[in-house]
GUKOL-658210 format. One record per atom (N, C-alpha, C, O): chain; residue in three letters; x, y, z; atom name. Coordinates in nm, 3 decimals. Each point is the difference from the previous one (the first is absolute). Example, Ala and Ser with C-alpha at 12.3 -4.5 7.8 and 13.67 -1.06 7.14 Angstrom:
// GUKOL-658210
PT:A:ALA:1.319:-0.569:0.780:N
PT:A:ALA:-0.089:0.119:0.000:CA
PT:A:ALA:0.090:0.120:0.000:C
PT:A:ALA:0.104:-0.002:0.066:O
PT:A:SER:-0.139:0.107:-0.138:N
PT:A:SER:0.082:0.119:0.006:CA
PT:A:SER:-0.077:0.109:0.073:C
PT:A:SER:0.051:0.111:0.017:O
This chain:
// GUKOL-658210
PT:A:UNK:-3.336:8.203:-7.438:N
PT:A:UNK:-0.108:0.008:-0.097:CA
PT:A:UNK:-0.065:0.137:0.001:C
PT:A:UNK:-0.021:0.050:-0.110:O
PT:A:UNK:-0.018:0.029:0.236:N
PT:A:UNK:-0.003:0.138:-0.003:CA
PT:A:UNK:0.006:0.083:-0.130:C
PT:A:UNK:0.102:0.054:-0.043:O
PT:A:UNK:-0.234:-0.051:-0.020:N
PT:A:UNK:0.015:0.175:-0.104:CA
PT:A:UNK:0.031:-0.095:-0.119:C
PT:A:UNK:-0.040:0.029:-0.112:O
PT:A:UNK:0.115:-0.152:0.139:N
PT:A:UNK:0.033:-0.026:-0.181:CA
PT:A:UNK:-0.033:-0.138:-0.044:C
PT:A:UNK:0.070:-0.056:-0.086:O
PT:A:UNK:-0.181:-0.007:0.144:N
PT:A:UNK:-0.060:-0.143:-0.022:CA
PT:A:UNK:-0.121:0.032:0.044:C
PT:A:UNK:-0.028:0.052:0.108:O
PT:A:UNK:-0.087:-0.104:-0.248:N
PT:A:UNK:-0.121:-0.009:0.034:CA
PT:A:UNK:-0.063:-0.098:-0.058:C
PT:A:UNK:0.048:-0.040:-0.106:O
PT:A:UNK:-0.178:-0.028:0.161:N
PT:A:UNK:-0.075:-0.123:-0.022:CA
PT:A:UNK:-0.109:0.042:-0.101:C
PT:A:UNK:-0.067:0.101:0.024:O
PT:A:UNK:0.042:-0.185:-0.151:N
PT:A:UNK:-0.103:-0.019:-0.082:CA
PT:A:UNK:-0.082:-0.123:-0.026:C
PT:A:UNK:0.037:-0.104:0.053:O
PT:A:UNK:-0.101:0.105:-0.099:N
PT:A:UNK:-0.105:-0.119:-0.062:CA
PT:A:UNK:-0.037:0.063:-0.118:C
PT:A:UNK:-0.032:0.118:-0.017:O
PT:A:UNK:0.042:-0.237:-0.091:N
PT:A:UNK:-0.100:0.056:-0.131:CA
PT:A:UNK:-0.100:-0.083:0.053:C
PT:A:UNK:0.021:-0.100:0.068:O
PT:A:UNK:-0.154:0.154:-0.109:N
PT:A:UNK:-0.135:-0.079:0.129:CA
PT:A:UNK:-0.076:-0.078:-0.162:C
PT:A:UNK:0.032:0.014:-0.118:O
PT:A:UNK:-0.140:-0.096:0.185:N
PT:A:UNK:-0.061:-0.069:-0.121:CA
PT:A:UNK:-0.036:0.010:-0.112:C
PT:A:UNK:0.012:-0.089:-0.085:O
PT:A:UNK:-0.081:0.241:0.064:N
PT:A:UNK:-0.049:0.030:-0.074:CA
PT:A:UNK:0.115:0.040:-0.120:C
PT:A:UNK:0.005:-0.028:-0.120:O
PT:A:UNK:0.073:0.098:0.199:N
PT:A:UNK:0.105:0.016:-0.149:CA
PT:A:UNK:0.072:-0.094:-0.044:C
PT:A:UNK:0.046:0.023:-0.112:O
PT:A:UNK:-0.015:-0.138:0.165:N
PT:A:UNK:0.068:-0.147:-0.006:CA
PT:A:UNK:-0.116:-0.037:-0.102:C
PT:A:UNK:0.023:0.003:-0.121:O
PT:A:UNK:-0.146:-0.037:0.171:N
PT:A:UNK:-0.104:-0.075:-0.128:CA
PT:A:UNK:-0.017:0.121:-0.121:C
PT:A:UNK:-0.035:-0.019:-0.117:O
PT:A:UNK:0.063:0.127:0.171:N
PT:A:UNK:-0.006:0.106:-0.124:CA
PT:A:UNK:0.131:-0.015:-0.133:C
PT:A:UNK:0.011:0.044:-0.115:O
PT:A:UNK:0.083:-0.143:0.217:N
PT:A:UNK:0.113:0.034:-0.143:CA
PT:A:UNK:0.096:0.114:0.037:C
PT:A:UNK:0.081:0.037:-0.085:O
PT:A:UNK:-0.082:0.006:0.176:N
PT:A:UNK:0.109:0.154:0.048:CA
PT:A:UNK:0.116:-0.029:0.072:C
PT:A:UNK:0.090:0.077:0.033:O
PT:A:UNK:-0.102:-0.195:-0.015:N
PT:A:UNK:0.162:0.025:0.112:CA
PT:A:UNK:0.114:0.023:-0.100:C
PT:A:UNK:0.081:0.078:0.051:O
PT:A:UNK:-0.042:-0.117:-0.179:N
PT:A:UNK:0.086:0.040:-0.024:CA
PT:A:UNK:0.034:0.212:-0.048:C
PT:A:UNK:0.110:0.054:-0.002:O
PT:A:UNK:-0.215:-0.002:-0.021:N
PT:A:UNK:-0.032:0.110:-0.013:CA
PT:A:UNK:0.049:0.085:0.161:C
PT:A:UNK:0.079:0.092:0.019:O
PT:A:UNK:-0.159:-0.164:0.068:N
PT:A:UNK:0.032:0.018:0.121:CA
PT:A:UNK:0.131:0.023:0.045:C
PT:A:UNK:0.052:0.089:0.068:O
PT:A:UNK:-0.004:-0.209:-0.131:N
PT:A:UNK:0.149:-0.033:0.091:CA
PT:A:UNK:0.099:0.119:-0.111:C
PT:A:UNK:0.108:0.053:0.021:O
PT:A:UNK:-0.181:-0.045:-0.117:N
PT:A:UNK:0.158:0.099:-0.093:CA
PT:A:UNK:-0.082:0.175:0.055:C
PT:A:UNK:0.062:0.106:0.001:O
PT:A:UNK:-0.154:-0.117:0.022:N
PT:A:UNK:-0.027:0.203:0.046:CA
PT:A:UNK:0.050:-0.031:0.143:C
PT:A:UNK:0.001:0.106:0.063:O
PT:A:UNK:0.045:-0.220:0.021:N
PT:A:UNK:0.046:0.000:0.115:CA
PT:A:UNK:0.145:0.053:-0.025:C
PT:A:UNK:0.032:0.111:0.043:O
PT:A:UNK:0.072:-0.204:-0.126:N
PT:A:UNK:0.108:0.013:-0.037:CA
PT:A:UNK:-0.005:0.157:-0.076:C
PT:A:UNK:0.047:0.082:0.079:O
PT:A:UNK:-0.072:-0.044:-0.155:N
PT:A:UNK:0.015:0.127:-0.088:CA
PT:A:UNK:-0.012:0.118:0.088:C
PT:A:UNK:0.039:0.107:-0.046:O
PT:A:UNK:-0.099:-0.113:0.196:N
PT:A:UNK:-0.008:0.072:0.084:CA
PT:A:UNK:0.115:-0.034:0.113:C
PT:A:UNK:-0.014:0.050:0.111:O
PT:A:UNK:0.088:-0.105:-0.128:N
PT:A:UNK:0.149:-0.032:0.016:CA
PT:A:UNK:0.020:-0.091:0.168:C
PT:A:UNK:0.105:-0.011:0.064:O
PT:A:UNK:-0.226:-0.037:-0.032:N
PT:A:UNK:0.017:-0.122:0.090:CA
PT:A:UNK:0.062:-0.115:-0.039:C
PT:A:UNK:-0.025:-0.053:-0.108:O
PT:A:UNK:0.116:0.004:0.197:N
PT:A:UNK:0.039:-0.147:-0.012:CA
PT:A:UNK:-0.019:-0.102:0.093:C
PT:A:UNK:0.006:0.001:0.123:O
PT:A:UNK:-0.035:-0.108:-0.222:N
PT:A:UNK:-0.139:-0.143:0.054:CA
PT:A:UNK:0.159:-0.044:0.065:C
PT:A:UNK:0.113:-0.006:-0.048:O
PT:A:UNK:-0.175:-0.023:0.184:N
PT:A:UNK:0.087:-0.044:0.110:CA
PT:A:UNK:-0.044:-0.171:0.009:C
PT:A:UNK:0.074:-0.097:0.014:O
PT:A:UNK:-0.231:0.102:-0.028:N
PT:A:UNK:-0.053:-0.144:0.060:CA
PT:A:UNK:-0.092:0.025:-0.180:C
PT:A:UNK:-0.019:0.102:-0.067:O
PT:A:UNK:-0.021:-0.260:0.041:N
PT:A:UNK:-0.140:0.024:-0.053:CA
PT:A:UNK:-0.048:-0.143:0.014:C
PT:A:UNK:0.083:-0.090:0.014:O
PT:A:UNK:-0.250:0.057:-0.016:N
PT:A:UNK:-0.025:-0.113:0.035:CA
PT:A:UNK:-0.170:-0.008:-0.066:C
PT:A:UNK:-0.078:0.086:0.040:O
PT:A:UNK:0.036:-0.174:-0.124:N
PT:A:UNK:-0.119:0.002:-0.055:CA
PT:A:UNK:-0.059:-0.107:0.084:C
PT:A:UNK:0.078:-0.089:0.034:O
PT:A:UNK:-0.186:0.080:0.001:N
PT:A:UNK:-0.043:-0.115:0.090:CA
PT:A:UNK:-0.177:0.109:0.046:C
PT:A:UNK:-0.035:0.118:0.000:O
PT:A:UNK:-0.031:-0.266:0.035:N
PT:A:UNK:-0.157:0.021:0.010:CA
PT:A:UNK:0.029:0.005:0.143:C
PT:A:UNK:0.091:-0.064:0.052:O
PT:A:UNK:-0.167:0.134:0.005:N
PT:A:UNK:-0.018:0.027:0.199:CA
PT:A:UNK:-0.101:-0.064:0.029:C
PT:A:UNK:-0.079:0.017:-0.093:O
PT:A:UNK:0.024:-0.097:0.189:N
PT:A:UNK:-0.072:-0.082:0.024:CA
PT:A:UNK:-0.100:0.118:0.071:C
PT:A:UNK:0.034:0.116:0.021:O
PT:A:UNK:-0.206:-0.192:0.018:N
PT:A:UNK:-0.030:0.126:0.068:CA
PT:A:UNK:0.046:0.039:0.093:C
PT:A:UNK:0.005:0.120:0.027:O
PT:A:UNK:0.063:-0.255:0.081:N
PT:A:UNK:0.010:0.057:0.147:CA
PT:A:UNK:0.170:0.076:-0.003:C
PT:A:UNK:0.051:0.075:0.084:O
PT:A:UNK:-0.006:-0.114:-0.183:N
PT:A:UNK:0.169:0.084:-0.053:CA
PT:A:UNK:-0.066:0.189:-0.011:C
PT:A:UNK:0.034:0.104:0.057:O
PT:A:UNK:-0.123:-0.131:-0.144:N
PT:A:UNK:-0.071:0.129:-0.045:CA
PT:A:UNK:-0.034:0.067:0.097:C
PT:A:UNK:0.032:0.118:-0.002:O
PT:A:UNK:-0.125:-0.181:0.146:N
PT:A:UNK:-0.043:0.005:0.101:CA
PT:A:UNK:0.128:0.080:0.117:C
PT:A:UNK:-0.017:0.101:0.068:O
PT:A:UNK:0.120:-0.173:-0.076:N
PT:A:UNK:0.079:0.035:0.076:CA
PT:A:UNK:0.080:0.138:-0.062:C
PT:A:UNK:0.041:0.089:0.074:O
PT:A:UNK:-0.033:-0.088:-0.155:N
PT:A:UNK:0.073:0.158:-0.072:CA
PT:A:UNK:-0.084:0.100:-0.001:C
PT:A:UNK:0.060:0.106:-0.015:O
PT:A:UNK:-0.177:-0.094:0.025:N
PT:A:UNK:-0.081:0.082:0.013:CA
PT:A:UNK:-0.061:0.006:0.130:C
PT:A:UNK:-0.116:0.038:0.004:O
PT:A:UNK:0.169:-0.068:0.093:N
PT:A:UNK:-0.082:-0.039:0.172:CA
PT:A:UNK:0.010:0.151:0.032:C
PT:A:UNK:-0.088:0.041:0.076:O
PT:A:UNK:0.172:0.041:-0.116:N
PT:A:UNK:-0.010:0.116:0.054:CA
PT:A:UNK:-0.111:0.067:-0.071:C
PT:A:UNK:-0.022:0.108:0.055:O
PT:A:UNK:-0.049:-0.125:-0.146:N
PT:A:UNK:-0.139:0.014:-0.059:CA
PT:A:UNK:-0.163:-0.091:0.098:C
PT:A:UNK:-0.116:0.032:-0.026:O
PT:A:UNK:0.150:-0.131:0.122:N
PT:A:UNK:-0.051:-0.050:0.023:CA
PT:A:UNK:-0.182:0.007:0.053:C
PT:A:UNK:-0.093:-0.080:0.007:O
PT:A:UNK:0.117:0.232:0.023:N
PT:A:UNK:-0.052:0.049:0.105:CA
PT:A:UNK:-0.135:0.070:-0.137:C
PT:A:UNK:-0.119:-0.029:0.014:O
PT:A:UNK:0.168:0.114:-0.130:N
PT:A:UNK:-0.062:0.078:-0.072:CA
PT:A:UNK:-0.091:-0.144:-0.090:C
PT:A:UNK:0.015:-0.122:-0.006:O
PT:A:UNK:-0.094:0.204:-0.042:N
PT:A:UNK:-0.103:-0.046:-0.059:CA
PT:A:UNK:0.014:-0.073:-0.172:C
PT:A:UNK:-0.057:-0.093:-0.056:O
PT:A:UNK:0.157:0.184:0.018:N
PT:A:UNK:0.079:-0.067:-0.121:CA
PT:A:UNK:0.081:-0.127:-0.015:C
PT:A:UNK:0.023:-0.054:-0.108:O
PT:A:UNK:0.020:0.010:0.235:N
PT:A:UNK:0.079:-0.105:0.067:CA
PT:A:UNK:-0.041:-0.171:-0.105:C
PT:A:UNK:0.065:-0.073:-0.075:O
PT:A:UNK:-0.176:0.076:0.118:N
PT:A:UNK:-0.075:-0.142:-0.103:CA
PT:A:UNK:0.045:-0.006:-0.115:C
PT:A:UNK:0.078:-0.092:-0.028:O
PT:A:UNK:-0.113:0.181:-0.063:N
PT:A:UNK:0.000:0.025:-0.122:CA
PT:A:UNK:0.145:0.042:-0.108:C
PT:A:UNK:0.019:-0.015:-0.120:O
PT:A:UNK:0.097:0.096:0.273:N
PT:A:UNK:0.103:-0.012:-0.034:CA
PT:A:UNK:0.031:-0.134:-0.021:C
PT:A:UNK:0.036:-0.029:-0.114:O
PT:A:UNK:-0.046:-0.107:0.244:N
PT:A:UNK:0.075:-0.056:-0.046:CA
PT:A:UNK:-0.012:-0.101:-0.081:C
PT:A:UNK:0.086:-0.076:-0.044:O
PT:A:UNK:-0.278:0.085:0.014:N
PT:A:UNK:-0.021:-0.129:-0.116:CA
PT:A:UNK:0.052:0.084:-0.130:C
PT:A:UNK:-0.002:-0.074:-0.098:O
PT:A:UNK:0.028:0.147:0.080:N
PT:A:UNK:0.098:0.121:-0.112:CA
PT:A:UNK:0.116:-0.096:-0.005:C
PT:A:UNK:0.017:-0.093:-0.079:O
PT:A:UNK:0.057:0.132:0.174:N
PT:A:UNK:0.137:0.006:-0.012:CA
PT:A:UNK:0.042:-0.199:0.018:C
PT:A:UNK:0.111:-0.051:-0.015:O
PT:A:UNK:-0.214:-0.005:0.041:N
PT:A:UNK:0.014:-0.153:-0.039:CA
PT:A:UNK:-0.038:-0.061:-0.117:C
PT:A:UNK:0.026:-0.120:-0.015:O
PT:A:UNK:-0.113:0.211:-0.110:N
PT:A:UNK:-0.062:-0.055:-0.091:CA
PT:A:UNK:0.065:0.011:-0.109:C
PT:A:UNK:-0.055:0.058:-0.094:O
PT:A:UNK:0.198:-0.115:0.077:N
PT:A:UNK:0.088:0.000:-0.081:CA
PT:A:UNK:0.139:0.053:0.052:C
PT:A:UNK:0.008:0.065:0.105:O
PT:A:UNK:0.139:-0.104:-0.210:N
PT:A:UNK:0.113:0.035:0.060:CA
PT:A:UNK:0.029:0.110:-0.017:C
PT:A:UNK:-0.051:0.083:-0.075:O
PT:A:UNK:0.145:-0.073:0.154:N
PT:A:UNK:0.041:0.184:0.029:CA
PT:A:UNK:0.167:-0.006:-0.050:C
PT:A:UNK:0.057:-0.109:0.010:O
PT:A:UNK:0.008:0.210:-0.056:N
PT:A:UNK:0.165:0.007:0.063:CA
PT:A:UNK:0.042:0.077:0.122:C
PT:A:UNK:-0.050:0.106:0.037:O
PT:A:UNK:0.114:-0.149:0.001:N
PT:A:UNK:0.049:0.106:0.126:CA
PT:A:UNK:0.177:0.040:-0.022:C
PT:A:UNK:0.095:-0.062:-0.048:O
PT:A:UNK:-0.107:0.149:0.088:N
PT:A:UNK:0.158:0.046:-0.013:CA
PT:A:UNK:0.060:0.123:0.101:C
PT:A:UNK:-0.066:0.093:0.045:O
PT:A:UNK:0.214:-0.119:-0.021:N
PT:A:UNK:0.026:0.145:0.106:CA
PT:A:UNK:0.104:0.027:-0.122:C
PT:A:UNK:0.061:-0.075:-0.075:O
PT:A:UNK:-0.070:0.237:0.089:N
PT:A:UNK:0.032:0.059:-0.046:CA
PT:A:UNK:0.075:0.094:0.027:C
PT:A:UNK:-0.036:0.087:0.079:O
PT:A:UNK:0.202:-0.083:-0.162:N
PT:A:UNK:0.073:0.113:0.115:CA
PT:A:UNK:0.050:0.153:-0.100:C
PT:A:UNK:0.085:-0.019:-0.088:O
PT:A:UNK:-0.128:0.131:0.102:N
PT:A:UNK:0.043:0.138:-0.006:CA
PT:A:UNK:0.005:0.098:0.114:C
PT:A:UNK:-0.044:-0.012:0.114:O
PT:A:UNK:0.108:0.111:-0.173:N
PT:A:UNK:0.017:0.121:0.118:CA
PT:A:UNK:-0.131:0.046:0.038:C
PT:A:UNK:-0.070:0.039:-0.093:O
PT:A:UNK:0.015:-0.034:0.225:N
PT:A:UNK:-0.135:0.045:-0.013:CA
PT:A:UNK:-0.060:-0.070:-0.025:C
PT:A:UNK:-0.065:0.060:-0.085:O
PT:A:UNK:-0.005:-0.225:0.090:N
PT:A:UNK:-0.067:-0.065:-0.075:CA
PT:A:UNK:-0.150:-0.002:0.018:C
PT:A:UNK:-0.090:-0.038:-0.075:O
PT:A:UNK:0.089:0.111:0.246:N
PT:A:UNK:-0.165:-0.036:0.013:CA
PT:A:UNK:-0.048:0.122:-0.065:C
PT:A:UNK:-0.099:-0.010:-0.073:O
PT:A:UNK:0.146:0.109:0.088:N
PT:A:UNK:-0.061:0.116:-0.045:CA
PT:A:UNK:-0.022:0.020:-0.148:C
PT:A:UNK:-0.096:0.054:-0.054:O
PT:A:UNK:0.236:-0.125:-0.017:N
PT:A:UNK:-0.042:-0.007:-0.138:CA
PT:A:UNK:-0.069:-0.108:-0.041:C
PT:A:UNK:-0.079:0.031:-0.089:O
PT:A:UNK:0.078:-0.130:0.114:N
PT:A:UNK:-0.078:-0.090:-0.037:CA
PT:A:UNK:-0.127:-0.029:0.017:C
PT:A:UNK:-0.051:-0.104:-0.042:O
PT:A:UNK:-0.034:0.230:0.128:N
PT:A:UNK:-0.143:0.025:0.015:CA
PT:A:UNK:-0.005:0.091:-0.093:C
PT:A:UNK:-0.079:-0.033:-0.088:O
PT:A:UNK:0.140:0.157:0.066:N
PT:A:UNK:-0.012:0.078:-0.133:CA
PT:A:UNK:0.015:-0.056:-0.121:C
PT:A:UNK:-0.019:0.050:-0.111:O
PT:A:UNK:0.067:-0.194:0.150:N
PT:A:UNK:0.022:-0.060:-0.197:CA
PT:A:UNK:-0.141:-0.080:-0.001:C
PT:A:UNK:-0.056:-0.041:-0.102:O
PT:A:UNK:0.001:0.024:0.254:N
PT:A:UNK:-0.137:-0.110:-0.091:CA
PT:A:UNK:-0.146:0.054:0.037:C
PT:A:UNK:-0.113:-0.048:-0.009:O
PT:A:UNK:0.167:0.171:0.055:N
PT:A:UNK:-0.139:0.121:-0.008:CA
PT:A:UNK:-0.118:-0.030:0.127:C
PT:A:UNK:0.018:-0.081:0.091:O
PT:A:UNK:-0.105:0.141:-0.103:N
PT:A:UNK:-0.110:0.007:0.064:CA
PT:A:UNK:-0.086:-0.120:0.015:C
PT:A:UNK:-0.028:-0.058:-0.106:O
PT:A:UNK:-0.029:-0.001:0.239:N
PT:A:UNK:-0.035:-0.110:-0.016:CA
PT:A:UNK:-0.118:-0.020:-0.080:C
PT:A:UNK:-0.016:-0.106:-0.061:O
PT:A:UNK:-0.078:0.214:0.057:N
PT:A:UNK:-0.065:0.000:-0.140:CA
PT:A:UNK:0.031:0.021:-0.129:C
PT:A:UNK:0.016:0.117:-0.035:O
PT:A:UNK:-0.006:-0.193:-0.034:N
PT:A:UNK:0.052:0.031:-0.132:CA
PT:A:UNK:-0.061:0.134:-0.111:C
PT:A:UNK:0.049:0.061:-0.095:O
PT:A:UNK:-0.151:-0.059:0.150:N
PT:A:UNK:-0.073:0.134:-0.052:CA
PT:A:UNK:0.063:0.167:0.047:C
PT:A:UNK:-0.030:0.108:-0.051:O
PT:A:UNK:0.121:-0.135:0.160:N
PT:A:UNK:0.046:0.095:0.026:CA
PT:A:UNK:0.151:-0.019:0.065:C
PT:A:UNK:0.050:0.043:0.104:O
PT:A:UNK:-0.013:-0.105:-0.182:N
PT:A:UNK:0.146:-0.038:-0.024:CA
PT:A:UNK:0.063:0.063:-0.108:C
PT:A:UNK:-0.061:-0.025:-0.104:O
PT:A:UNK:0.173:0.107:0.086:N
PT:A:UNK:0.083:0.060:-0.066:CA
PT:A:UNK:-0.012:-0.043:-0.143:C
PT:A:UNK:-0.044:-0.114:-0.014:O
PT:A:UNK:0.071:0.173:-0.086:N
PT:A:UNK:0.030:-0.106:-0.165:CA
PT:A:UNK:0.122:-0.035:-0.002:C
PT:A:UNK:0.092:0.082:-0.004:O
PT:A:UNK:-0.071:-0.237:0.008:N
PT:A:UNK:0.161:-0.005:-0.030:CA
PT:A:UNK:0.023:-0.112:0.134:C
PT:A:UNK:0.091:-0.082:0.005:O
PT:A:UNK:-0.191:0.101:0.095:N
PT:A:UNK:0.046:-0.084:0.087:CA
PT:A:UNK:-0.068:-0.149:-0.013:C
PT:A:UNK:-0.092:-0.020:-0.079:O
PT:A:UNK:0.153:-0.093:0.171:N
PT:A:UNK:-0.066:-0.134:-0.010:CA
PT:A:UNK:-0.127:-0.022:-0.034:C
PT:A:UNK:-0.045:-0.052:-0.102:O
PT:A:UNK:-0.029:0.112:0.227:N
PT:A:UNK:-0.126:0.001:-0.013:CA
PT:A:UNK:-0.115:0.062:-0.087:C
PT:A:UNK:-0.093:-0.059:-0.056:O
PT:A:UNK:0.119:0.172:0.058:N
PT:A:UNK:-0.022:0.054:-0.116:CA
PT:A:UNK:-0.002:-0.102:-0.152:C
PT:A:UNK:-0.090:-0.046:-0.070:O
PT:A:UNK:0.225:0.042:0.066:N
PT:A:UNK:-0.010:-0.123:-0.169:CA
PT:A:UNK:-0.053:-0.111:0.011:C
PT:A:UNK:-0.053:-0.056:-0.096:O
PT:A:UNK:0.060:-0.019:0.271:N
PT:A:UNK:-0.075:-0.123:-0.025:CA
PT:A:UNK:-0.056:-0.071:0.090:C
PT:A:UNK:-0.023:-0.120:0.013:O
PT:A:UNK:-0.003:0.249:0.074:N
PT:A:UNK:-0.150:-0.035:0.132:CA
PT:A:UNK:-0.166:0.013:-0.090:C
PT:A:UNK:-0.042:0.074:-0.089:O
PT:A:UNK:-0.010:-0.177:0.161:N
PT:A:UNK:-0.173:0.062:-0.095:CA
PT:A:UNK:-0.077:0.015:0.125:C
PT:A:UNK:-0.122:0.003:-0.020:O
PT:A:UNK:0.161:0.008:0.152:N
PT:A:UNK:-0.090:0.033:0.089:CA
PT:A:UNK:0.055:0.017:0.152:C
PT:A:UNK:0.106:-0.057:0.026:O
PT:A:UNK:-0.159:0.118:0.058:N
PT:A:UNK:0.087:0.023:0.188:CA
PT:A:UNK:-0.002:-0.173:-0.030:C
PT:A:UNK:0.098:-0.065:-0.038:O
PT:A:UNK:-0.187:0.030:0.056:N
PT:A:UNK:0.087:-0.148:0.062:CA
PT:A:UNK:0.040:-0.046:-0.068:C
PT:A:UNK:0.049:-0.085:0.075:O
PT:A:UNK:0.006:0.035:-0.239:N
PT:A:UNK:0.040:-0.027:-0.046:CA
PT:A:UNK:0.130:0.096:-0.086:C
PT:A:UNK:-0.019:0.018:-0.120:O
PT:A:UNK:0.140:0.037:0.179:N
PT:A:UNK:0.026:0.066:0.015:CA
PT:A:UNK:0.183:-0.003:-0.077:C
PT:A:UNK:0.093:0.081:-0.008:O
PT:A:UNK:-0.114:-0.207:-0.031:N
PT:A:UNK:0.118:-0.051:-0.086:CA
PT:A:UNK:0.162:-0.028:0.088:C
PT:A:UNK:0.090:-0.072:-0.041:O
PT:A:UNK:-0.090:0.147:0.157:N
PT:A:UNK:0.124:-0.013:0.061:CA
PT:A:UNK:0.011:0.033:0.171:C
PT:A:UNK:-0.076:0.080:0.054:O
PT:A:UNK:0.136:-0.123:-0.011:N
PT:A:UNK:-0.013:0.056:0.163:CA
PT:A:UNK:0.105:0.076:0.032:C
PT:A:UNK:0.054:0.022:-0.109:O
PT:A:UNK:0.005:0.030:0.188:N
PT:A:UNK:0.130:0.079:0.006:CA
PT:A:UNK:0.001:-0.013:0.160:C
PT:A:UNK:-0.102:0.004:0.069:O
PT:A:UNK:0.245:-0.023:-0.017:N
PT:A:UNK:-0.015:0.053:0.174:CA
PT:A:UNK:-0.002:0.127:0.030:C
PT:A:UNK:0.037:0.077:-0.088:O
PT:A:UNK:-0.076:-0.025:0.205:N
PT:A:UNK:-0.015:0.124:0.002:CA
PT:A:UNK:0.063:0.039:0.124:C
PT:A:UNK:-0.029:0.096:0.072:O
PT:A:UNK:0.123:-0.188:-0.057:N
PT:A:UNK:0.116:0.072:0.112:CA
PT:A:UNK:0.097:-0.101:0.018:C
PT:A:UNK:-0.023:-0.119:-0.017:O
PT:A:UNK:0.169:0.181:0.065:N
PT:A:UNK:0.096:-0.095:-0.044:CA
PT:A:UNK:-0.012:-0.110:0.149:C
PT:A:UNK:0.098:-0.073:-0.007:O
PT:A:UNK:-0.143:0.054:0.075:N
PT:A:UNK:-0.049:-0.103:0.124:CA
PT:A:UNK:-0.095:-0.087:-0.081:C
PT:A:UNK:0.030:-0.119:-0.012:O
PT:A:UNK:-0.137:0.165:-0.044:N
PT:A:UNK:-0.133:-0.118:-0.140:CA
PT:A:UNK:0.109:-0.048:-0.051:C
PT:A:UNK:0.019:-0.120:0.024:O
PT:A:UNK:0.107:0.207:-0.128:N
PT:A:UNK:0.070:-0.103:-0.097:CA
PT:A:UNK:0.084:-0.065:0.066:C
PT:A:UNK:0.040:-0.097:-0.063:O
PT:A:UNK:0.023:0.112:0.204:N
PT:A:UNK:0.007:-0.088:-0.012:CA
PT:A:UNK:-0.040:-0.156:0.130:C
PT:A:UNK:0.066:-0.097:0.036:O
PT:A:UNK:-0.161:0.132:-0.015:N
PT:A:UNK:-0.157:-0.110:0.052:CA
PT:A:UNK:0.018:-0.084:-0.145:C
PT:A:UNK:0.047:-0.112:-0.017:O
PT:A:UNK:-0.107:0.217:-0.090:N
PT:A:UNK:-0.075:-0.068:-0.094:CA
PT:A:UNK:0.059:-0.068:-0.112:C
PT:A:UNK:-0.050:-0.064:-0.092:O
PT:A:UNK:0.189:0.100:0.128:N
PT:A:UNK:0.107:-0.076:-0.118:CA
PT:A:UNK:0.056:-0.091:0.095:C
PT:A:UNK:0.073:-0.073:-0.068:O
PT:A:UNK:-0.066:0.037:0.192:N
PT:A:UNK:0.000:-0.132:0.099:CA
PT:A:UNK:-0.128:-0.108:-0.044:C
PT:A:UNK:0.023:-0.116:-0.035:O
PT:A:UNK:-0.116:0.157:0.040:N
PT:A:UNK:-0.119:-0.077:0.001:CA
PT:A:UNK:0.024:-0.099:-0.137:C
PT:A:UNK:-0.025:-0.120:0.011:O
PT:A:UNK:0.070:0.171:-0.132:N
PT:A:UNK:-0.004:-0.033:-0.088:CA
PT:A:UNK:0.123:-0.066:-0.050:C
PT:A:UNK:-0.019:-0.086:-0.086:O
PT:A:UNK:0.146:0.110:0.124:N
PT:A:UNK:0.101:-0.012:-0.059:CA
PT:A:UNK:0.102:-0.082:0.162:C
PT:A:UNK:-0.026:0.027:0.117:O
PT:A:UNK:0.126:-0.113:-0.160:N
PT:A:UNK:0.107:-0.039:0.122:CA
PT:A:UNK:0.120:0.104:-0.037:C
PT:A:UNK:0.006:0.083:-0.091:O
PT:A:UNK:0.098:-0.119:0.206:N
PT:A:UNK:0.148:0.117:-0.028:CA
PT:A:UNK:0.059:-0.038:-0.122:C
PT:A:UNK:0.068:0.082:-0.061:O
PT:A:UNK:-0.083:-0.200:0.017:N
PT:A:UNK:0.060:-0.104:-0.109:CA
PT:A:UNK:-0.073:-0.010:-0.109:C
PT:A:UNK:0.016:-0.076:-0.095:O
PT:A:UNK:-0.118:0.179:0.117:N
PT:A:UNK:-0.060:0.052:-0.121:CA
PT:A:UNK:0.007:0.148:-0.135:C
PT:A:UNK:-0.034:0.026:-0.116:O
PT:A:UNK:0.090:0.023:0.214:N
PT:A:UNK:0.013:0.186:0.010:CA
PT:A:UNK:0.143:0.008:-0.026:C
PT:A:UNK:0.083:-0.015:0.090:O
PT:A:UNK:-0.046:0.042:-0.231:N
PT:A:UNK:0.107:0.051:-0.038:CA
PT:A:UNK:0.055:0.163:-0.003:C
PT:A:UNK:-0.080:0.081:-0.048:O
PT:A:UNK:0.192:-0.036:0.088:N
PT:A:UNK:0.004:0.110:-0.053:CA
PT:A:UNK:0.067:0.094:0.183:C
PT:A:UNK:0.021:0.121:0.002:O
């Protein structure tokens, strides 16, 4: 998995916004291929447990009544390079200072509400595409 599989979530806000399919084709057009995909609501203590490495910071609460207050998609994702490009495709975690053209940018409206998650090292994707997905899930 090394360098060419990485873990996403489309997070609540862009799911109740109407974006995942927008989402999922600037994913594809940027030439990743959906290995896993899975739409489903995270419970809090599901929410709780994917974010434990947040546990400690002060945002921790609020992440995870976020990331439980409606369904999410999750998906791994495989290209050359994927963690590195796939944080440059969904920009800055503020959307105010996120690139034009990237995820967030088109369809974050705030830091915590932020339209997408990305892993940020190939050990997170793949933690975080375990957590979510079985071997008999993950094609490709």
């Amino acid at each position: 998995m090394a360098g060419n599989r990485t873990f996403t979530m489309i997070k609540p806000d862009a799911v109740k916004n109407g974006h995942i399919g927008a989402i999922l084709n600037q994913i594809n057009a940027a030439g990743f291929k959906i290995l896993a995909l899975k739409y489903t609501h995270l419970s809090a203590e599901k929410a709780g447990a994917f974010y434990e490495v947040h546990k400690e910071r002060p945002f921790y609460g609020e992440l995870v009544e976020f990331m439980s207050s409606g369904p999410i998609v999750a998906a791994i994702l495989e290209k050359e390079n994927a963690i590195e490009d796939f944080r440059k495709l969904i920009g800055a975690t503020n959307p105010a200072e996120a690139a034009e053209g990237t995820i967030r940018a088109n369809y974050a409206t705030s830091i915590g509400e932020n339209a997408v998650h990305g892993a940020d090292s190939d050990e997170n994707a793949i933690i975080e595409g375990s957590f979510h997905f079985a071997g008999t899930e993950i094609f490709g």
